[in-house]
C-alpha positions as CSV (number, residue, x, y, z in Angstrom):
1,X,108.1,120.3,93.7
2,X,108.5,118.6,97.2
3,X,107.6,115.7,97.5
4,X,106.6,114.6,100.9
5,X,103.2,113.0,102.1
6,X,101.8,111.4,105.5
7,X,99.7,107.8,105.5
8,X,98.0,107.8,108.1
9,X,97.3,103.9,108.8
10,X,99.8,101.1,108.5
11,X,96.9,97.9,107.8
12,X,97.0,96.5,103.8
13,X,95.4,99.4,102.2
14,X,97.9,101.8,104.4
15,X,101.4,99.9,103.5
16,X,100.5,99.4,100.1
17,X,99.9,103.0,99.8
18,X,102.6,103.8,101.2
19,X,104.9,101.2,99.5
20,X,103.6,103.0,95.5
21,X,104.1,106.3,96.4
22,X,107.6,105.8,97.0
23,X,108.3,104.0,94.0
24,X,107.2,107.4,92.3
25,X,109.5,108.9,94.1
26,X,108.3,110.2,97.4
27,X,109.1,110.8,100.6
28,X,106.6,109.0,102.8
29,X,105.9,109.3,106.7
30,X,103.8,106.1,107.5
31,X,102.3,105.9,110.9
32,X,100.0,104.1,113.0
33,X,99.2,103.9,117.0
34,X,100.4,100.3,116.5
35,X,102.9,97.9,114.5
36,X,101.9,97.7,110.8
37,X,99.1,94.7,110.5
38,X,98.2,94.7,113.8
39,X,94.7,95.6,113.8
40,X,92.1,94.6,110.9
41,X,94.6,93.1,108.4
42,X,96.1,90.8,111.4
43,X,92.4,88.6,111.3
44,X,91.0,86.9,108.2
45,X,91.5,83.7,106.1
46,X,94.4,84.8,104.2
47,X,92.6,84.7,100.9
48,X,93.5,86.4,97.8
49,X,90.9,85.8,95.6
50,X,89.3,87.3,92.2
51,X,85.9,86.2,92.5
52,X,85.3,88.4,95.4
53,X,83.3,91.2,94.3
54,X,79.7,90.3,95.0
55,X,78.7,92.6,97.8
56,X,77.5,90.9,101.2
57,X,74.4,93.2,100.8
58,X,73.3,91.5,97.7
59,X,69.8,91.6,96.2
60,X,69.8,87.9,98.0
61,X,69.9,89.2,101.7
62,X,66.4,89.5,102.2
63,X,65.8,85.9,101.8
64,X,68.3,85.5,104.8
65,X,67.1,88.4,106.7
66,X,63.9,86.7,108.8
67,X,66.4,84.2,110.0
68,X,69.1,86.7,110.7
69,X,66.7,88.6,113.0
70,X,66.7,85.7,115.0
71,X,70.3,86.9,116.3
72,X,71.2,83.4,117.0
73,X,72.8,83.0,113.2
74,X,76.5,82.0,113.1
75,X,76.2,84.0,109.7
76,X,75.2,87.0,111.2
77,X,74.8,88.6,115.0
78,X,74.1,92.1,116.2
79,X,74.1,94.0,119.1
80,X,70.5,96.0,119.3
81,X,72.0,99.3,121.5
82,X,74.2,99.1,118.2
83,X,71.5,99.1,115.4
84,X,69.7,101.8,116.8
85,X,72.8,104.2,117.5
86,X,73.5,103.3,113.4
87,X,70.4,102.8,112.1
88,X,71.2,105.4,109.4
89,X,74.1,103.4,108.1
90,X,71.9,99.9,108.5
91,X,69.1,101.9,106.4
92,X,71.4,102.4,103.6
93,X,72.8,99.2,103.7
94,X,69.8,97.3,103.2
95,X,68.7,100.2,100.6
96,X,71.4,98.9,98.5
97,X,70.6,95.4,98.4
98,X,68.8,95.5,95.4
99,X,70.1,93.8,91.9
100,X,71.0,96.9,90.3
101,X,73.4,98.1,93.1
102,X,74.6,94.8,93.0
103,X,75.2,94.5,89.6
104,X,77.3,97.5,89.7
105,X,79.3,96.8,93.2
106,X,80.1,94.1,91.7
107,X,81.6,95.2,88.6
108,X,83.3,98.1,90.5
109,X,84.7,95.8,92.7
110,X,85.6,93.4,89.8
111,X,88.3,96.1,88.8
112,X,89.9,95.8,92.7
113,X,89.6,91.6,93.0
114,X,90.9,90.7,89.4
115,X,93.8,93.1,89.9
116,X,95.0,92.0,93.3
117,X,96.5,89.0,93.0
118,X,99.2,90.5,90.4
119,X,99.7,93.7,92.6
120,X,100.3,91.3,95.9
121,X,102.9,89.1,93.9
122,X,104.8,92.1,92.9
123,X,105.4,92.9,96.7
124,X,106.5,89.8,97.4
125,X,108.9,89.4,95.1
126,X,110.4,92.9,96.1
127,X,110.1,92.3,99.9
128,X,111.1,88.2,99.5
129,X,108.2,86.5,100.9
130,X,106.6,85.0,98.0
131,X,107.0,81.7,99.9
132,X,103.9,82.9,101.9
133,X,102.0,82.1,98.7
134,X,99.9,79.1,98.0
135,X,98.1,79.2,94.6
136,X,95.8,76.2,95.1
137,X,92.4,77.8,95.1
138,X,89.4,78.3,97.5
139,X,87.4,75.6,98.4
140,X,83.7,76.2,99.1
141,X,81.9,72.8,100.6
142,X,78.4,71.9,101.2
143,X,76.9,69.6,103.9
144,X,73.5,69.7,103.0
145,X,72.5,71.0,99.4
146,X,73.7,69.8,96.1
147,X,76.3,72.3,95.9
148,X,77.0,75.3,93.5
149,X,74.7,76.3,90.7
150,X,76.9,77.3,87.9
151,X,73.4,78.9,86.2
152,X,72.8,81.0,89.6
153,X,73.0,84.6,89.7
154,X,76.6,83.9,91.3
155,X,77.7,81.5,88.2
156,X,76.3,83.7,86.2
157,X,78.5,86.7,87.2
158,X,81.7,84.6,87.6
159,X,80.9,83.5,83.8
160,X,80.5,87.1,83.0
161,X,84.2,88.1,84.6
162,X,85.9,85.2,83.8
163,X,86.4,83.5,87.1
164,X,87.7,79.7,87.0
165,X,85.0,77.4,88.7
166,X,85.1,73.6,88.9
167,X,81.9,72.1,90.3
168,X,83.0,69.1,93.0
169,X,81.4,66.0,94.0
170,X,81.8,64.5,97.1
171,X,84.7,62.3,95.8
172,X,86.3,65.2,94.5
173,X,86.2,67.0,97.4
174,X,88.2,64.2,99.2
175,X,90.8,64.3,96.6
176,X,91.9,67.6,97.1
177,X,91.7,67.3,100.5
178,X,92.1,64.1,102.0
179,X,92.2,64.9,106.0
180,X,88.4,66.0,106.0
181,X,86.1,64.4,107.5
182,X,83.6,62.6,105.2
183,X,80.6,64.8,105.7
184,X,80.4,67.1,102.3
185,X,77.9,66.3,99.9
186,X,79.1,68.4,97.0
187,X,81.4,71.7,96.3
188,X,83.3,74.1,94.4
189,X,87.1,75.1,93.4
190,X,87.6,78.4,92.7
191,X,90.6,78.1,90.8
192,X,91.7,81.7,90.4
193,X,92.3,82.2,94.3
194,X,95.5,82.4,96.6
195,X,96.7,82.1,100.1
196,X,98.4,83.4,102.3
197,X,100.3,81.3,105.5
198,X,100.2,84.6,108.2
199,X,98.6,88.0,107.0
200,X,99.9,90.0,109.7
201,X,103.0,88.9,109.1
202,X,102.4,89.5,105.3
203,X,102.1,93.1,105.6
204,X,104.9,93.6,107.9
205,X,107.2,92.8,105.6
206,X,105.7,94.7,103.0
207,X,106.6,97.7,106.0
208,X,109.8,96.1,106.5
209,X,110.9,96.7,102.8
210,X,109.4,99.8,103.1
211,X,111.8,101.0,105.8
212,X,114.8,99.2,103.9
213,X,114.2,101.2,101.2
214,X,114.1,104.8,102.6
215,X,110.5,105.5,104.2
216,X,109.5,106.4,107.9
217,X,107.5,104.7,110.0
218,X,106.3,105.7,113.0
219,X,104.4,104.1,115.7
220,X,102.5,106.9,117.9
221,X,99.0,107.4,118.8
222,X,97.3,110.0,117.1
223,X,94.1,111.6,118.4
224,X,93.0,114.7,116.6
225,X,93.8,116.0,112.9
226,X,93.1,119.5,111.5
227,X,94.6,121.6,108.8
228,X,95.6,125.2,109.3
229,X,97.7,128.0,107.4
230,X,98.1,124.9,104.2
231,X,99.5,122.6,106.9
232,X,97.7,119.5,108.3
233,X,98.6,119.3,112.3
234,X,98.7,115.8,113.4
235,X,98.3,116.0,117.6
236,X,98.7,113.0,119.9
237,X,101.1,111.3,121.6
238,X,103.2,114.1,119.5
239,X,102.3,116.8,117.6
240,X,103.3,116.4,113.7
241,X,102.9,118.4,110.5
242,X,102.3,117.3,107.3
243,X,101.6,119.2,103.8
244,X,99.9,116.4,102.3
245,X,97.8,113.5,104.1
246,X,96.5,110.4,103.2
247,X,94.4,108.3,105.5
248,X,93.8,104.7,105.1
249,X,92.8,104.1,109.4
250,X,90.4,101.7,108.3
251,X,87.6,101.7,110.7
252,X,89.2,105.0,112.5
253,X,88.8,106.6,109.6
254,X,85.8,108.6,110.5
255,X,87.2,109.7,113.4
256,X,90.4,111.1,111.9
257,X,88.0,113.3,109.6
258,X,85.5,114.8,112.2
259,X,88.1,117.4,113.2
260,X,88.3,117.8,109.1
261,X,84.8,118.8,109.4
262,X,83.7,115.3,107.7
263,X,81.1,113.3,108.9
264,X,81.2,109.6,106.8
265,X,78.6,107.1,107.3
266,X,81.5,104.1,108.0
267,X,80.2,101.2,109.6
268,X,81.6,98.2,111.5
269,X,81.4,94.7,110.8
270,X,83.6,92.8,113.7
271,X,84.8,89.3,113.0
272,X,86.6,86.6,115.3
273,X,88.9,84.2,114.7
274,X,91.1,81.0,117.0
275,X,93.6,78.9,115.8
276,X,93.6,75.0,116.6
277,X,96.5,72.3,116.2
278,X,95.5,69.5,113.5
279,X,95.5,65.9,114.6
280,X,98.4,63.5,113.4
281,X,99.8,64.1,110.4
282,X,96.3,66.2,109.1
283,X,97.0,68.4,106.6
284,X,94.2,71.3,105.2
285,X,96.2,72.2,101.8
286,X,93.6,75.4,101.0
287,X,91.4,77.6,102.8
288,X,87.9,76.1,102.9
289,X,84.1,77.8,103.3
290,X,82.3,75.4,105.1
291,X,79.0,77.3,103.5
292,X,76.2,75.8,105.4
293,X,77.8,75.8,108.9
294,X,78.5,79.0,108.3
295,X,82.6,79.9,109.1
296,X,86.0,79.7,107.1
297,X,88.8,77.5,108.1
298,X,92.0,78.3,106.7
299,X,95.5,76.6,106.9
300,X,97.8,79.3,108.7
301,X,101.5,78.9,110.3
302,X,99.4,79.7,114.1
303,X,97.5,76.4,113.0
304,X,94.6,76.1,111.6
305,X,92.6,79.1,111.9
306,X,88.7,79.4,112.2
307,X,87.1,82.3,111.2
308,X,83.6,83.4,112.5
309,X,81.0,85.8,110.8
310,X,79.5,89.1,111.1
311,X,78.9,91.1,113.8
312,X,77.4,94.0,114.1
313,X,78.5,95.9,117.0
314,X,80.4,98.8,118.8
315,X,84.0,99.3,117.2
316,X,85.4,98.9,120.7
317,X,82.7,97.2,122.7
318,X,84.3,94.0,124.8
319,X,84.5,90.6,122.8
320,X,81.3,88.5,122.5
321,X,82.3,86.1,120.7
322,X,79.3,83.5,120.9
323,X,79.2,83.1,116.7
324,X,82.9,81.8,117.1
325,X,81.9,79.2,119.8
326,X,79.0,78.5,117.9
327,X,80.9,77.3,115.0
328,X,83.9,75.4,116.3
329,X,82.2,71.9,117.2
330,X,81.0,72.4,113.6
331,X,85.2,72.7,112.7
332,X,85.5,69.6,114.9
333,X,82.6,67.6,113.0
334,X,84.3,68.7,109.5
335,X,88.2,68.7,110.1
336,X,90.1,66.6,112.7
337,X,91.0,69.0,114.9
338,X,93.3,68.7,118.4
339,X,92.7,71.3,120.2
340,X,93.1,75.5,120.8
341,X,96.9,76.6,120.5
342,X,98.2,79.2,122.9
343,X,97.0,81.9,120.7
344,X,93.9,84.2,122.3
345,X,91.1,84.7,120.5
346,X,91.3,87.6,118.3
347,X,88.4,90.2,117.6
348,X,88.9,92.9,114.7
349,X,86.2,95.6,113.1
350,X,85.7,95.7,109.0
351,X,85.0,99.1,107.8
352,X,81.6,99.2,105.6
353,X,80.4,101.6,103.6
354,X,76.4,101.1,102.8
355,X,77.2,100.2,99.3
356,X,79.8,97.7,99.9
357,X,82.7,100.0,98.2
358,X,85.4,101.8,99.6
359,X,86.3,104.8,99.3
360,X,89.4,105.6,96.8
361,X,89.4,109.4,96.2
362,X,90.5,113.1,97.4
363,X,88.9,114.4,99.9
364,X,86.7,117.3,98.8
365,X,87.4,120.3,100.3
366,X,91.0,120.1,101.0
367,X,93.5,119.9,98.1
368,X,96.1,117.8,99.7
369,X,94.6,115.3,101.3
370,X,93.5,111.8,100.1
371,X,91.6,108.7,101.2
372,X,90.9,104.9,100.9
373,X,89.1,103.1,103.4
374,X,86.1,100.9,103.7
375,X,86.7,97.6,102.0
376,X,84.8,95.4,103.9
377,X,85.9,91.6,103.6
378,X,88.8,92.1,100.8
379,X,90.9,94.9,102.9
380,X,93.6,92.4,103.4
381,X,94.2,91.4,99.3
382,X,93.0,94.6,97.4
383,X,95.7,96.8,99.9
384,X,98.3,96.5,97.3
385,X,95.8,97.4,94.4
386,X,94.1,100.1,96.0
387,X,97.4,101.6,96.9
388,X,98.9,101.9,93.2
389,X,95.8,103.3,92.1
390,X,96.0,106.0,95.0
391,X,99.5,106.7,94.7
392,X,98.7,107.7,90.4
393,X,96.0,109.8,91.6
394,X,98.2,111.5,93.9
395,X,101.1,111.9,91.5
396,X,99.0,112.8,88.4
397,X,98.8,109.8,86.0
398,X,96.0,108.0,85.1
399,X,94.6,105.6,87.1
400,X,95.0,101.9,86.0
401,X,91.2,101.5,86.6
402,X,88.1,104.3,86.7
403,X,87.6,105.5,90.0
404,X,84.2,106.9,89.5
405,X,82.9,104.6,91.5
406,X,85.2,105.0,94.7
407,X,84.3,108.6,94.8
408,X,84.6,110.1,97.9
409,X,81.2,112.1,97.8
410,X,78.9,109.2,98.1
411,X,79.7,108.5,101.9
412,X,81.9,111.7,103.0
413,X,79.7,114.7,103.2
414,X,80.9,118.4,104.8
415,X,79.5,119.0,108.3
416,X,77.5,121.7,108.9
């Protein structure tokens, strides 16, 4: 049988695919309109981290929700033009915050976070960079409240899955990280989680080993996909063929399946993020959640990087980035901070589906064609994962994990 596929999208979840399927021995085309990493795997806090599989749209949100509305929240802003256009997607979304859904994204996603860690280390090793790893865990700090319930509905999970928690006082806190300013009450370790120094860098060298070992990438804009006479036709910038297609475009996703005659019900969730010299000799040895200022601050080879929260807005609207610049004198008040390096600020766009799952799955009316997209906040460390357990669905062995529930039916429906 030949043995030659396209992946369409050269993020984490693209390069990881990409990366499996030739170590089962095929011959992959990877391409992207830019460099591999460059667009939502370049921005987030670098964290690899197995206790990430309670969904944002937990059964919690609507405590939080009067206050969102507000649209002043560093948590959480929106565009209203934007909510209207996708009120469909924002229905479902807030559908699924109920405990049941939760309970299940959560143990769906359980089989993604607890598996990424292993999958990352074993592309590190082969593409030598495991000295990007730090395995000091995620700190999560509080300012004003007594810190993490280990009997909460979140302790209670992490209990349930295993996930290492150390409950912090203020003390504590200062021992692990000594260059904070002495504002924290209380906190947590979760001991389970990693780092990375520079994701965008991260998954270029994944690509780079990629390359060294026999695959093709290619960097060309491609507009419009359709399939005709058993052969996808890839048009753009230039016009490609492919027998089998895999698309992992991340929040271009969508539109790479409309000419498919797919509509999916993808959403956006765009994120900021600026990176800031320390002071002196100040050192931040692990990312930190500063959880009621509302913003991650995570140690990166830019700097220092700050990382701002939800927004919910056009994919490709112009920057407003007023929940970064809310939270930065808050970085100052925690962190001694010098001042903005030379970086720009950067703006990226998290796919969402309404249930907080992505999408790992063939696509259903056309045989040779396959899908993963929409993982939210843990695109950047369940890539790897999410790519082995694509490439044994593609080549016919049995998937490490069920993938019941990363079916491609609940968000992908035929167009009429």
């Amino acid at each position: 049988m030949e043995r030659s596929i396209t992946v369409l999208g050269a993020g984490s979840v693209g390069v990881g695919t990409a990366l499996h399927l030739q170590q089962r021995g095929w011959q992959v085309t990877l391409i992207d309109k830019a460099k591999p990493a460059s667009e939502t795997s370049f921005g987030n806090a670098g964290v690899i981290n197995a206790s990430s599989f309670i969904p944002y749209n937990n059964h919690h949100l609507w405590k939080s929700l009067p206050h969102y509305l507000l649209n002043n929240t560093p948590q959480v802003r929106y565009s209203w033009a934007h909510v209207v256009k996708e009120f469909p997607w924002l229905l479902q979304f807030l559908k699924h915050a109920n405990k049941k859904a939760t309970l299940e994204t959560s143990a769906a996603l359980n089989q993604l976070c607890a598996g990424a860690l292993d999958e990352h280390r074993a592309l590190m090793q082969r593409a030598g960079n495991m000295h990007r790893l730090s395995e000091r865990g995620w700190l999560k700090v509080f300012r004003t409240t007594e810190g993490f319930d280990t009997n909460g509905f979140d302790g209670s999970l992490y209990k349930q899955y295993g996930i290492g928690v150390e409950a912090l006082s203020a003390d504590e806190v200062y021992d692990l990280e000594p260059s904070l300013n002495r504002i924290f009450r209380a906190g947590f370790l979760l001991t389970d989680s990693a780092q990375v120094n520079n994701p965008g860098e991260l998954i270029k060298e994944y690509a780079q080993q990629f390359v060294a070992d026999g695959g093709t990438l290619l960097q060309t804009n491609i507009n419009t996909v359709t399939h005709k006479n058993d052969q996808f036709i890839l048009e753009g910038e230039q016009t490609l063929h492919a027998t089998r297609l895999v698309i992992t475009a991340g929040p271009w996703s969508a539109d790479v399946l409309q000419p498919l005659g797919y509509k999916v019900l993808l959403g956006v969730e765009r994120g900021y993020h600026q990176h800031f010299h320390p002071q002196g000799d100040a050192v931040l040895n692990r990312t930190l959640h500063d959880v009621d200022a509302g913003y991650i601050m995570a140690p990166m080879e830019a700097g220092i990087r700050i990382t701002s929260g939800v927004e919910l807005a056009q994919r490709d609207a112009p920057s407003t980035p007023k929940q970064l610049k809310q939270v930065i004198p808050r970085a100052y008040e925690a962190f001694p901070l010098e001042g903005p390096t030379k970086d720009p600020i950067w703006r990226g766009a998290r796919p969402t589906l309404p249930d907080s799952r992505p999408i790992i799955d063939k696509a259903p009316a056309h045989e040779k064609c396959w899908m993963a997209f929409g993982h939210q906040h843990i695109g950047l460390m369940s890539g790897p994962i999410t790519g082995k357990l694509l490439a044994q669905l593609i080549s016919g062995e049995k998937t490490d994990i069920d993938l019941t529930p990363f079916r491609a039916s609940r968000w992908v429906k035929l167009r009429s």
